[in-house]
C-alpha positions as CSV (number, residue, x, y, z in Angstrom):
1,X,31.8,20.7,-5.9
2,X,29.0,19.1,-7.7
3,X,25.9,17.4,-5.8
4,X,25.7,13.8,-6.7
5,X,22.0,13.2,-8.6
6,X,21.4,10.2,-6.7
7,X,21.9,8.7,-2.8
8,X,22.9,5.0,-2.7
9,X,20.2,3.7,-0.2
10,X,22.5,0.2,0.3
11,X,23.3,1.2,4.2
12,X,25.2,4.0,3.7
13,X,24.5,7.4,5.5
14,X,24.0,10.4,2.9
15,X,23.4,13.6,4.6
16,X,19.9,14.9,3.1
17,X,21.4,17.8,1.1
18,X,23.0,15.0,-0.5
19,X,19.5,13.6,-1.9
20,X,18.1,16.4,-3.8
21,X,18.7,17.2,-7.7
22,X,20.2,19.9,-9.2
23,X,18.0,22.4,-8.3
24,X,17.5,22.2,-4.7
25,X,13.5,22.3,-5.1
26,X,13.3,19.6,-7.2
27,X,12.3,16.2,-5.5
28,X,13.9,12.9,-6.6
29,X,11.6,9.9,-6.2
30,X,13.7,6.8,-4.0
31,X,12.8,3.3,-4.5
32,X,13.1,2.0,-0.8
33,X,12.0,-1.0,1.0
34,X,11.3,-1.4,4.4
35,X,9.4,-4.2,5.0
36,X,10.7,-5.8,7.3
37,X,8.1,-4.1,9.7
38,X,5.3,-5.4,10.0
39,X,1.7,-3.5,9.8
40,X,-1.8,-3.7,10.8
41,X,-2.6,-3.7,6.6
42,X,-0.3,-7.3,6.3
43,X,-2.6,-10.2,6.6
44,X,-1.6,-12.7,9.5
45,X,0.4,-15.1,6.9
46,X,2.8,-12.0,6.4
47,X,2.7,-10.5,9.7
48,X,3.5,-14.1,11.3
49,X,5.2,-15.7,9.0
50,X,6.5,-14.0,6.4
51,X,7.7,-10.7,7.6
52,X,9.9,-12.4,10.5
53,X,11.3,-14.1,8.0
54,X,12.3,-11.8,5.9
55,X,13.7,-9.5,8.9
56,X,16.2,-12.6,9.5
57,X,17.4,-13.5,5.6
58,X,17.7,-9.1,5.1
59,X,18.6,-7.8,8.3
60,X,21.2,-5.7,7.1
61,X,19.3,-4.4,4.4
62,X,16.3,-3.3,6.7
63,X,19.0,-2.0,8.7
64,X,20.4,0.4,5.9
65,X,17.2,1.3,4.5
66,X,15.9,2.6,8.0
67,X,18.4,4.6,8.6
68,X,17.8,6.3,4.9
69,X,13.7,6.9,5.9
70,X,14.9,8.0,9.3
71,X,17.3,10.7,8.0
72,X,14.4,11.8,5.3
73,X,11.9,12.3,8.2
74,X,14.7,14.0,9.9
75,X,15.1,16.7,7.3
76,X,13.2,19.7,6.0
77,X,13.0,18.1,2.1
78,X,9.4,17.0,0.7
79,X,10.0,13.2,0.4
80,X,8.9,10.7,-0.7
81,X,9.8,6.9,-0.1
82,X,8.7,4.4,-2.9
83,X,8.3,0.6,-1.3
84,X,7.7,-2.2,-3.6
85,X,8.1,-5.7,-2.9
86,X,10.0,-8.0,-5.1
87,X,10.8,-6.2,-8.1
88,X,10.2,-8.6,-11.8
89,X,11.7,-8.1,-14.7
90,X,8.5,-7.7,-16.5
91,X,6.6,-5.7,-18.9
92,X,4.7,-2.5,-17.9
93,X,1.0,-3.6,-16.7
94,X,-0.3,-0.6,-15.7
95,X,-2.4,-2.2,-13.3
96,X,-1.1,-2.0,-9.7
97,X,-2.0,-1.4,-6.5
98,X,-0.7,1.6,-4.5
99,X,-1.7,2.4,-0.7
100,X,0.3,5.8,1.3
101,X,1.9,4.8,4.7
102,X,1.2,0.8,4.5
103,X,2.1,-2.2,2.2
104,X,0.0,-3.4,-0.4
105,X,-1.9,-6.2,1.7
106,X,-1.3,-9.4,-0.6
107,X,1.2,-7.6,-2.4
108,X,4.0,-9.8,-3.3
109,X,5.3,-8.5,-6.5
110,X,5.7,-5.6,-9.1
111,X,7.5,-4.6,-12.4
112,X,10.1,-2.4,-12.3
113,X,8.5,-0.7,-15.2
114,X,5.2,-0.2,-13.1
115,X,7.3,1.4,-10.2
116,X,9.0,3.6,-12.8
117,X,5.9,4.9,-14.3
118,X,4.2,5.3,-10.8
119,X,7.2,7.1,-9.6
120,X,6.4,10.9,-11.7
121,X,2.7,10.6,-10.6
122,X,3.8,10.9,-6.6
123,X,6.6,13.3,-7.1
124,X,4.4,16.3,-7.3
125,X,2.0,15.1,-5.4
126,X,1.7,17.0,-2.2
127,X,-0.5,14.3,-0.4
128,X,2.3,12.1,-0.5
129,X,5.1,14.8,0.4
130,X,6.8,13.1,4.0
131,X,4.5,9.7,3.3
132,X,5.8,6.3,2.4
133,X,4.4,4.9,-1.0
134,X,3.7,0.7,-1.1
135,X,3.1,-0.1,-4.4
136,X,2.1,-4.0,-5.9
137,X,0.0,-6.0,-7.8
């Protein structure tokens, strides 16, 4: 039986061997977003306001998503989680901001293009191997 290329990450439990490519070394890059947590990089707007918020309108979302990161920290794969805010419809800027293991503070936004061209410069990078990625403008 062929591996599938890619894990829905909509809440659904994927064993890890499910996540990888074709060749079991090679390392897949997952847009996920977690934040509904709130960290010590938010600014007190977000982590008061906002972020509460946001848990309550996406619950189930946050919930799904945390139990993808949870079974990628479980596992012996070099991961990588990609978490961008509200994904736009815009074109590339090529200006962004990117911080490993907290959000973006201020970061409300991003183009899907910008996440898809940031997305081959962390896959072979081993400093971000078992990190989260935030990424934003």
């Amino acid at each position: 039986m062929q591996r599938p290329r890619r894990a829905q990450v909509r809440g659904e439990r994927h064993p890890p061997d499910q996540i990888v490519g074709d060749d079991e070394n090679e390392r897949l890059p997952r847009p996920a977003v977690r934040q509904g947590e709130v960290e010590q990089a938010d600014g007190p707007v977000t982590r008061h306001v906002l972020a509460p918020v946001a848990k309550k309108l996406f619950h189930r979302h946050y919930v799904g998503l945390a139990i993808t990161e949870d079974e990628l920290r479980d596992s012996d794969l070099d991961w990588t989680v990609i978490r961008p805010p509200r994904l736009l419809h815009h074109r590339l800027r090529r200006r962004y901001r990117a911080a490993v293991d907290i959000n973006v503070r201020g970061g409300m936004f991003v183009a899907r293009a910008d996440v898809a061209r940031h997305m081959p410069a962390v896959v072979d990078d081993p400093s971000t191997f078992a990190h989260t990625v935030g990424i934003a403008y």
